[in-house]
Backbone and ligand atoms as CSV (ligand in chain L), in Angstrom:
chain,resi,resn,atom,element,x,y,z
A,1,UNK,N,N,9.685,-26.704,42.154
A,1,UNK,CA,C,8.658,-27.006,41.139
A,1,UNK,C,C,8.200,-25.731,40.433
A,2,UNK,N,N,7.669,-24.842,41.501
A,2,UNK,CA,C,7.455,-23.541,40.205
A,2,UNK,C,C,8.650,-22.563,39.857
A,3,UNK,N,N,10.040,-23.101,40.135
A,3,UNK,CA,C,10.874,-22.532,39.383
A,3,UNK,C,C,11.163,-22.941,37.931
A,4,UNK,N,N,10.180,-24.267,37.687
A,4,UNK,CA,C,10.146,-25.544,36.545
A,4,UNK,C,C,9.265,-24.418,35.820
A,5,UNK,N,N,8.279,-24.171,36.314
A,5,UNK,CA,C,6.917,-23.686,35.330
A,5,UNK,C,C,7.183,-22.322,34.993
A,6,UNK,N,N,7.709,-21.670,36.061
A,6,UNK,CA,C,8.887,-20.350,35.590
A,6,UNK,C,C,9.742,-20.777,33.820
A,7,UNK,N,N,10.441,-21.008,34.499
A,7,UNK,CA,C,10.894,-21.556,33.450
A,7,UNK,C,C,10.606,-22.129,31.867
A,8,UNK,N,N,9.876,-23.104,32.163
A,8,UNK,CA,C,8.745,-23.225,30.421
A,8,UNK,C,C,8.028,-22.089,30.326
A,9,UNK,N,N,7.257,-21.477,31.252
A,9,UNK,CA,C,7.128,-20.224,30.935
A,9,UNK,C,C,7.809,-19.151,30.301
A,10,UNK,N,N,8.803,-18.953,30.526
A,10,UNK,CA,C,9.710,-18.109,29.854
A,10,UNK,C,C,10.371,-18.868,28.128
A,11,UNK,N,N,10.499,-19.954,28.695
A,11,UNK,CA,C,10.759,-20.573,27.549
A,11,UNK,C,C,9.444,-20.577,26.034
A,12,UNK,N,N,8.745,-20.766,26.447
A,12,UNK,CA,C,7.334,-20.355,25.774
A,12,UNK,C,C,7.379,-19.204,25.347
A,13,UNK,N,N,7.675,-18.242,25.936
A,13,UNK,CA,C,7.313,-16.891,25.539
A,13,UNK,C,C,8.435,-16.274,24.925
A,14,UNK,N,N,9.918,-16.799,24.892
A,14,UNK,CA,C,10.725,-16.934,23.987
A,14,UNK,C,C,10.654,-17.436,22.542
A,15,UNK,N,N,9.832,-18.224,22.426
A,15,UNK,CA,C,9.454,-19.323,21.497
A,15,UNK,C,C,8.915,-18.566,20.702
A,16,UNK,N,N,7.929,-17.994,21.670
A,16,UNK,CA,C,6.787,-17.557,20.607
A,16,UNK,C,C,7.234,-15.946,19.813
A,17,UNK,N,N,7.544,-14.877,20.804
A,17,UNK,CA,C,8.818,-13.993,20.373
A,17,UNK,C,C,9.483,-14.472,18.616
A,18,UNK,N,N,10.312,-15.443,19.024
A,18,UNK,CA,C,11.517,-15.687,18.104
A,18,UNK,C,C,10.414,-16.314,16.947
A,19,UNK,N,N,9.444,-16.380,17.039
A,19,UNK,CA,C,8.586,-17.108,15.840
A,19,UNK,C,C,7.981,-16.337,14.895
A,20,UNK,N,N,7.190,-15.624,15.739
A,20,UNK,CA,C,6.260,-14.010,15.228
A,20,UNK,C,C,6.811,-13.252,14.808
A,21,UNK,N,N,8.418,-12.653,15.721
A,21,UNK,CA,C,8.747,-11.625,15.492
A,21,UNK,C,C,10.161,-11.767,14.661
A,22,UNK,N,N,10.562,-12.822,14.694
A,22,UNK,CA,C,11.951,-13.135,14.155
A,22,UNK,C,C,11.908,-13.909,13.150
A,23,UNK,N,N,11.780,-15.326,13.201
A,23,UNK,CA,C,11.563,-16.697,12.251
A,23,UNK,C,C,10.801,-15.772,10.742
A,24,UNK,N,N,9.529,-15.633,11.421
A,24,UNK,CA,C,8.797,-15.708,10.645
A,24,UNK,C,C,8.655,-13.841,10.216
A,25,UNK,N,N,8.125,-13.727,8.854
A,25,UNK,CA,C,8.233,-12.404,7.898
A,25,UNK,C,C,9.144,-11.551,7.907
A,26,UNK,N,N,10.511,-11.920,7.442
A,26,UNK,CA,C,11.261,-11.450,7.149
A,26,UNK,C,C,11.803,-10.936,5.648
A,27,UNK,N,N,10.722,-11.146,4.716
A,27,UNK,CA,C,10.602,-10.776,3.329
A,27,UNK,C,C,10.444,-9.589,3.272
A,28,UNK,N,N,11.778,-9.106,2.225
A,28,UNK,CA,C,11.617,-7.434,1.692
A,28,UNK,C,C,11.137,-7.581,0.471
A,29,UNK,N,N,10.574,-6.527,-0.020
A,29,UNK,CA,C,10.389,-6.011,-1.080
A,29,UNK,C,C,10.274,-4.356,-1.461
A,30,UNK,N,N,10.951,-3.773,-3.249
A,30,UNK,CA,C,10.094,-2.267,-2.951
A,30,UNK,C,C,8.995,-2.862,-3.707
A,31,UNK,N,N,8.591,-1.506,-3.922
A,31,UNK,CA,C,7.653,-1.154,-5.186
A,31,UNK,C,C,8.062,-0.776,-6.244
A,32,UNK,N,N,7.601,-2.251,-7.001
A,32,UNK,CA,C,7.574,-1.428,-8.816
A,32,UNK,C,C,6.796,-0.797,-8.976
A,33,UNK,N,N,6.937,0.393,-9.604
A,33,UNK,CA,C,5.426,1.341,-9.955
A,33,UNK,C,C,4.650,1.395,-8.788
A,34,UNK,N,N,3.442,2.007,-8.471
A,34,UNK,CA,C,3.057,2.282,-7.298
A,34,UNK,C,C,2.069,1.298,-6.772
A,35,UNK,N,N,2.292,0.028,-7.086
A,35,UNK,CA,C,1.297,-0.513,-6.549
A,35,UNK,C,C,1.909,-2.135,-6.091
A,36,UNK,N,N,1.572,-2.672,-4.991
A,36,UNK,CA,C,2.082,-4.082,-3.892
A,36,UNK,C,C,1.765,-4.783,-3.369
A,37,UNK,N,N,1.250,-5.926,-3.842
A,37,UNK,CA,C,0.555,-6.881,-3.204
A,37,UNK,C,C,1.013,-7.457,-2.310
A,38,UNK,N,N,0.287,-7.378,-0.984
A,38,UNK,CA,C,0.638,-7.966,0.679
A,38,UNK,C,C,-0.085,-9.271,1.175
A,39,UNK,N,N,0.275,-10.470,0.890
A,39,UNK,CA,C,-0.469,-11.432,1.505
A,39,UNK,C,C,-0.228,-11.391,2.670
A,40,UNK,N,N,-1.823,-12.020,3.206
A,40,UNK,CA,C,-2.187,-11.543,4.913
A,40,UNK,C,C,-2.391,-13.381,4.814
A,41,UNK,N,N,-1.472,-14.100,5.371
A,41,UNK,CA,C,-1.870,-15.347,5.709
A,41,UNK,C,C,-0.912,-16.579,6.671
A,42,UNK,N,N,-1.578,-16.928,7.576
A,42,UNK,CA,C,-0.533,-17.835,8.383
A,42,UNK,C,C,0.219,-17.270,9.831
A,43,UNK,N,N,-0.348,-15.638,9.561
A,43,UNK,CA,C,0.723,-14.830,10.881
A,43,UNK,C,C,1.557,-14.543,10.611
A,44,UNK,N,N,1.518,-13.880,8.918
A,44,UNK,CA,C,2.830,-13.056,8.148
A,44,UNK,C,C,2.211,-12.615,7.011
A,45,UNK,N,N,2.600,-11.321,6.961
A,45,UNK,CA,C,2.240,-10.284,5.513
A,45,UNK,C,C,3.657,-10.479,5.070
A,46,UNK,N,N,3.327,-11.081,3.644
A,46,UNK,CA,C,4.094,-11.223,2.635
A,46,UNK,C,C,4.247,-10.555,1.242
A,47,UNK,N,N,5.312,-9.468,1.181
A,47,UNK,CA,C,6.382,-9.300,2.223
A,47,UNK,C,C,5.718,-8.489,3.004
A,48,UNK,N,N,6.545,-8.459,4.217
A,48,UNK,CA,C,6.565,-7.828,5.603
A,48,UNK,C,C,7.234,-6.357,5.467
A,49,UNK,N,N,8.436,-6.450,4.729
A,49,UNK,CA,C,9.098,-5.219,4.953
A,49,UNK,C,C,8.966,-4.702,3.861
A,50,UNK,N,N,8.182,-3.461,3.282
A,50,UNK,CA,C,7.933,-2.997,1.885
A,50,UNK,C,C,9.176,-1.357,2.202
A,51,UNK,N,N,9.910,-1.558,0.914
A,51,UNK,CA,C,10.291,-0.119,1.036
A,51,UNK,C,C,9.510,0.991,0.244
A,52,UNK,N,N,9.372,2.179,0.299
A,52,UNK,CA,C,8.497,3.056,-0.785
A,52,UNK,C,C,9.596,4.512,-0.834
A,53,UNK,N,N,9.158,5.496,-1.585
A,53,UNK,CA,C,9.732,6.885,-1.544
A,53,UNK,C,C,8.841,7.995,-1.253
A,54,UNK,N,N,9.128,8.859,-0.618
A,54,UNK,CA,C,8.429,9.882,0.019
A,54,UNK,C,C,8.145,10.953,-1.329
A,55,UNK,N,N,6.750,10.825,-0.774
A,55,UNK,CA,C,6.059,11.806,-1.818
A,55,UNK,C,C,5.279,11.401,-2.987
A,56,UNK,N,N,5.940,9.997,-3.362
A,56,UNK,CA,C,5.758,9.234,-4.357
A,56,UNK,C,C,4.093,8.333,-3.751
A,57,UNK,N,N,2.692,8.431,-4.806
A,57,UNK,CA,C,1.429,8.282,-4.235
A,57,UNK,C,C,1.855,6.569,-4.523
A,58,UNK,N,N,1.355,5.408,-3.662
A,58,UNK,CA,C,1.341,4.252,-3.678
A,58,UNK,C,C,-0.363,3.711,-2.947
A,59,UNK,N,N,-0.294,2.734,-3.565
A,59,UNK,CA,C,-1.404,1.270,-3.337
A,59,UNK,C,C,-0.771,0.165,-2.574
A,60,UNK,N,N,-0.950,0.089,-1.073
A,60,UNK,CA,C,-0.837,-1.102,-0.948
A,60,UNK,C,C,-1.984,-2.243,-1.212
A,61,UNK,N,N,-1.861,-2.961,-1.685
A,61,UNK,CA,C,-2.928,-4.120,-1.676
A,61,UNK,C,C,-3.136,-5.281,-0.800
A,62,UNK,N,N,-3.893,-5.238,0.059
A,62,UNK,CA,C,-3.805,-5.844,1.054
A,62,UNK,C,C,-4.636,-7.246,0.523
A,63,UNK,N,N,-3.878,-8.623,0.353
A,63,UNK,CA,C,-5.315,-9.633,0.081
A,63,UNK,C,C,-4.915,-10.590,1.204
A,64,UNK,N,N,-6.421,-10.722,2.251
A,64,UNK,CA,C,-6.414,-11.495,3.525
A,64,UNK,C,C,-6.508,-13.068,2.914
A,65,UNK,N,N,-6.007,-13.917,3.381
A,65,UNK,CA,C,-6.298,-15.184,3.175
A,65,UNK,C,C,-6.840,-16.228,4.281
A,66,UNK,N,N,-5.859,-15.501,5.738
A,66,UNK,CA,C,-6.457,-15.962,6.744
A,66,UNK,C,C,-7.584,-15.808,7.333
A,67,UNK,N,N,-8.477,-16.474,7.688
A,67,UNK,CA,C,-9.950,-16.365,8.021
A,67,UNK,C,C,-10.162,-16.144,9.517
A,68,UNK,N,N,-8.505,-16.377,10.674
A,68,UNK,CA,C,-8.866,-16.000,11.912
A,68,UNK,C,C,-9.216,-13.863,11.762
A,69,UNK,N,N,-9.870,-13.882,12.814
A,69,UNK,CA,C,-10.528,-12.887,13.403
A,69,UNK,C,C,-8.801,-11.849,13.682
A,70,UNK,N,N,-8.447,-12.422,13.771
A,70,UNK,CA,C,-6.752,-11.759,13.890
A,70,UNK,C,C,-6.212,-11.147,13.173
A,71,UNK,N,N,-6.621,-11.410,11.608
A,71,UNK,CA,C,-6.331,-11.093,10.366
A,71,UNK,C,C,-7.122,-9.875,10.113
A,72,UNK,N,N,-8.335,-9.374,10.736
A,72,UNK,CA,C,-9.079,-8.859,9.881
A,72,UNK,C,C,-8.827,-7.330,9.731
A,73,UNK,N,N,-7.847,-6.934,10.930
A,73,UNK,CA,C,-7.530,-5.311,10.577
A,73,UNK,C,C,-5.175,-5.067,10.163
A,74,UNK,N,N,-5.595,-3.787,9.952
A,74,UNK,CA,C,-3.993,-3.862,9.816
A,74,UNK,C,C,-4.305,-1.808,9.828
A,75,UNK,N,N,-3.307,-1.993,11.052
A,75,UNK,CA,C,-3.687,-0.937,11.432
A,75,UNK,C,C,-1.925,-0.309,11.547
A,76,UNK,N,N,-1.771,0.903,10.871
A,76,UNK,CA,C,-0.438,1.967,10.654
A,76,UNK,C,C,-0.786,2.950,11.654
A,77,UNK,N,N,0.471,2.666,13.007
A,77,UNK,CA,C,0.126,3.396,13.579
A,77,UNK,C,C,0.764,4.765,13.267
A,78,UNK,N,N,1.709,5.130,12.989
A,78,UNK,CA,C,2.625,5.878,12.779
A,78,UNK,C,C,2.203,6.675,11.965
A,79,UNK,N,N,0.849,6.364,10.802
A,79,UNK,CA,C,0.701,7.112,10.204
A,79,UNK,C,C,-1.014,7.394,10.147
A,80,UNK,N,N,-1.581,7.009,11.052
A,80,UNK,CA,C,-2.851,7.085,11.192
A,80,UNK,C,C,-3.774,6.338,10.057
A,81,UNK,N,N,-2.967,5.562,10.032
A,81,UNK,CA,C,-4.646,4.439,8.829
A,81,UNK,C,C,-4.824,3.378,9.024
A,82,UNK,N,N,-5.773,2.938,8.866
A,82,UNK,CA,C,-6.101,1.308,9.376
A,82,UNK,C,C,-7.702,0.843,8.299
A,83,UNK,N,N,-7.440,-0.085,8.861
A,83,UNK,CA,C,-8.048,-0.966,7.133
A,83,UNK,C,C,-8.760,-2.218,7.739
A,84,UNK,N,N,-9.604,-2.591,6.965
A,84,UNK,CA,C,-10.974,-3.445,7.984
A,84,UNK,C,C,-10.248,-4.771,6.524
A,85,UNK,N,N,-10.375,-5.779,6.598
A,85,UNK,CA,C,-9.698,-6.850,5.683
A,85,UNK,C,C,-10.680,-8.140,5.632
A,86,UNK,N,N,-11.492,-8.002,4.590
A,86,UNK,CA,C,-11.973,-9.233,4.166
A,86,UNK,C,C,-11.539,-10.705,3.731
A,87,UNK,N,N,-11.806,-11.840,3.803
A,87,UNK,CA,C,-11.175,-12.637,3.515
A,87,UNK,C,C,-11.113,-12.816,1.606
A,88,UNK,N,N,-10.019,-13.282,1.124
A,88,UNK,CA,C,-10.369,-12.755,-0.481
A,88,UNK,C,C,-10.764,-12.291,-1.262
A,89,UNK,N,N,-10.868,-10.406,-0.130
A,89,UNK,CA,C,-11.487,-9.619,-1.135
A,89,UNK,C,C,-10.614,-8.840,-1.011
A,90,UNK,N,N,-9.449,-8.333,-2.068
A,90,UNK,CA,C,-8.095,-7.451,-1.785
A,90,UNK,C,C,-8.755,-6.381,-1.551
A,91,UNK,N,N,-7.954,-5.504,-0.421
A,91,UNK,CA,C,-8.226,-3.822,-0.410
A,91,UNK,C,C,-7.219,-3.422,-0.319
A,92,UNK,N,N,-7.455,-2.506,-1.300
A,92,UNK,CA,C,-6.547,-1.434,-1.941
A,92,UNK,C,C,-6.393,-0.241,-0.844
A,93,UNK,N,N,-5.179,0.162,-0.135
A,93,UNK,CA,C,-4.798,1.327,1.208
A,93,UNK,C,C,-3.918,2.415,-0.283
A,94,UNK,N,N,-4.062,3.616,-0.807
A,94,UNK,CA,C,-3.459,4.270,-1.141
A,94,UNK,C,C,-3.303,5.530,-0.646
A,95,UNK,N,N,-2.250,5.962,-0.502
A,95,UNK,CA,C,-2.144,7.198,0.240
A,95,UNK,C,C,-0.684,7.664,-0.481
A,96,UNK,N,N,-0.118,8.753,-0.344
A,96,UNK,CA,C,1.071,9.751,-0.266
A,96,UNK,C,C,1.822,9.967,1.054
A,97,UNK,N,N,2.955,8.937,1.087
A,97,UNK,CA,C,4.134,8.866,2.030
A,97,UNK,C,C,4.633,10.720,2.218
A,98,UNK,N,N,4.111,11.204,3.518
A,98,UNK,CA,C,4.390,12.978,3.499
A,98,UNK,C,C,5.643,12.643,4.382
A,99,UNK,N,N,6.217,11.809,4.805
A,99,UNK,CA,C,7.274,11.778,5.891
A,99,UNK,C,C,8.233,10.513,6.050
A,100,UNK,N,N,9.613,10.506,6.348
A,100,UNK,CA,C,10.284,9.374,5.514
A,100,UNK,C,C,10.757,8.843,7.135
A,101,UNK,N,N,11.134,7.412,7.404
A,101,UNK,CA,C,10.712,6.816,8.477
A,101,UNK,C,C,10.645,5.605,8.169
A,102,UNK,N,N,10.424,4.546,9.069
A,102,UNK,CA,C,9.667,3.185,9.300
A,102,UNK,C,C,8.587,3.470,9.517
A,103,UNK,N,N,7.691,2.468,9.426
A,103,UNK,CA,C,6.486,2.649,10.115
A,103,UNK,C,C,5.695,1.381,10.260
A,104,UNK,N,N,5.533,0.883,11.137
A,104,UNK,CA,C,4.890,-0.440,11.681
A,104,UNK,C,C,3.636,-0.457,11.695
A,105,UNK,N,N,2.914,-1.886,10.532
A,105,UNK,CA,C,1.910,-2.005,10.527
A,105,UNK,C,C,1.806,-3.208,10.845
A,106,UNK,N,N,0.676,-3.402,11.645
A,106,UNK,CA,C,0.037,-4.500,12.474
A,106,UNK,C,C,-1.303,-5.083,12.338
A,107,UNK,N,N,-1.692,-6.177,12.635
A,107,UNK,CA,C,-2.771,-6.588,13.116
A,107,UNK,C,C,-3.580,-6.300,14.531
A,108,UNK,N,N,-4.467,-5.831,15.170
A,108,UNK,CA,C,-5.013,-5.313,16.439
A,108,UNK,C,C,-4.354,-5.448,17.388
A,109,UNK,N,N,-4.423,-7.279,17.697
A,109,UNK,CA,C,-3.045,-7.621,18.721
A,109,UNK,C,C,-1.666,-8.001,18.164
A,110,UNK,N,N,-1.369,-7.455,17.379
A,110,UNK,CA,C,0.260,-7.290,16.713
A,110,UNK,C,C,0.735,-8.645,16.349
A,111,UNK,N,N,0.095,-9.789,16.247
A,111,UNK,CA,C,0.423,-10.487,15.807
A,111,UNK,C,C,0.960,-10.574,14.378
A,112,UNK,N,N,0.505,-10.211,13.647
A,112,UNK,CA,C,1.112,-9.801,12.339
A,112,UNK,C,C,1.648,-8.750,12.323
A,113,UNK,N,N,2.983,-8.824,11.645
A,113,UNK,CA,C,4.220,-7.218,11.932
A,113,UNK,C,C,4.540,-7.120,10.587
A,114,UNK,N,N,3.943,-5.489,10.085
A,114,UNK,CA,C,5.014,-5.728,9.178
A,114,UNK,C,C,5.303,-4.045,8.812
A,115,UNK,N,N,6.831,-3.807,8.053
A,115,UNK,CA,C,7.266,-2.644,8.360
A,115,UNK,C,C,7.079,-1.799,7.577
A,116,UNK,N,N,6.527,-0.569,6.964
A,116,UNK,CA,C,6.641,0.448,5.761
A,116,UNK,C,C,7.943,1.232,5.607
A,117,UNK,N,N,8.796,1.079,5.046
A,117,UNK,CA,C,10.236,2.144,5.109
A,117,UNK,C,C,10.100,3.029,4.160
A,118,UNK,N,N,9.913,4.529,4.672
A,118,UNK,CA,C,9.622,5.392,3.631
A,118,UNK,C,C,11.433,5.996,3.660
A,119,UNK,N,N,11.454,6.055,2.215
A,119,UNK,CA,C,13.228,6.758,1.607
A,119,UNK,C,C,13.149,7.876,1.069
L,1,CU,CU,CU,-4.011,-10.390,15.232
């Protein structure tokens, strides 16, 4: 019997894996001109994978739609910034890419993933 609950257990946590991290936000985009609007809604920043160029100053625009408590930060670890996110009030993150890389930005508990690729 608890090799059963083992089991959906794992199966669950597969599920949820392949949903968050796979299924779901897999949208690229670059930037035209320096500025990118990121919808924050559902448990995916859209797009997820932004490319940019190093050196080159950019705006991300962050506009939250989701109203869970989950949504409300998006935090770059890689590059030290993080951003407090109102619900339909866009905020504007601009900074100067000094170093070329991925860089994974998240929600607190990482539920929302999404990637910065500096070129
Ligand atoms: Cu979250």
């Amino acid at each position: 019997m608890s090799f059963i609950v083992n089991l959906i257990g794992i199966l669950l946590i597969a599920f949820i894996v392949w949903w968050f991290w796979i299924y779901k936000g897999r949208s690229e985009a670059s930037l035209e001109g320096d500025k990118i609007d990121i919808i924050v809604d559902s448990g995916v920043y859209e797009p997820s994978i932004i490319h940019a160029s190093l050196g080159k100053p950019l705006t991300l625009r962050f506009i939250r739609k989701d109203a869970n408590p989950c949504a409300e930060k998006v935090i770059f670890s890689g590059l030290d910034l993080s951003a407090d996110l109102e619900v339909d009030k866009p905020y504007e993150l601009s900074f100067t890419p000094q170093k070329k890389g991925e860089f994974e930005f998240t929600c607190q508990m990482a539920m929302y993933r999404g990637m910065l690729v500096i070129e």
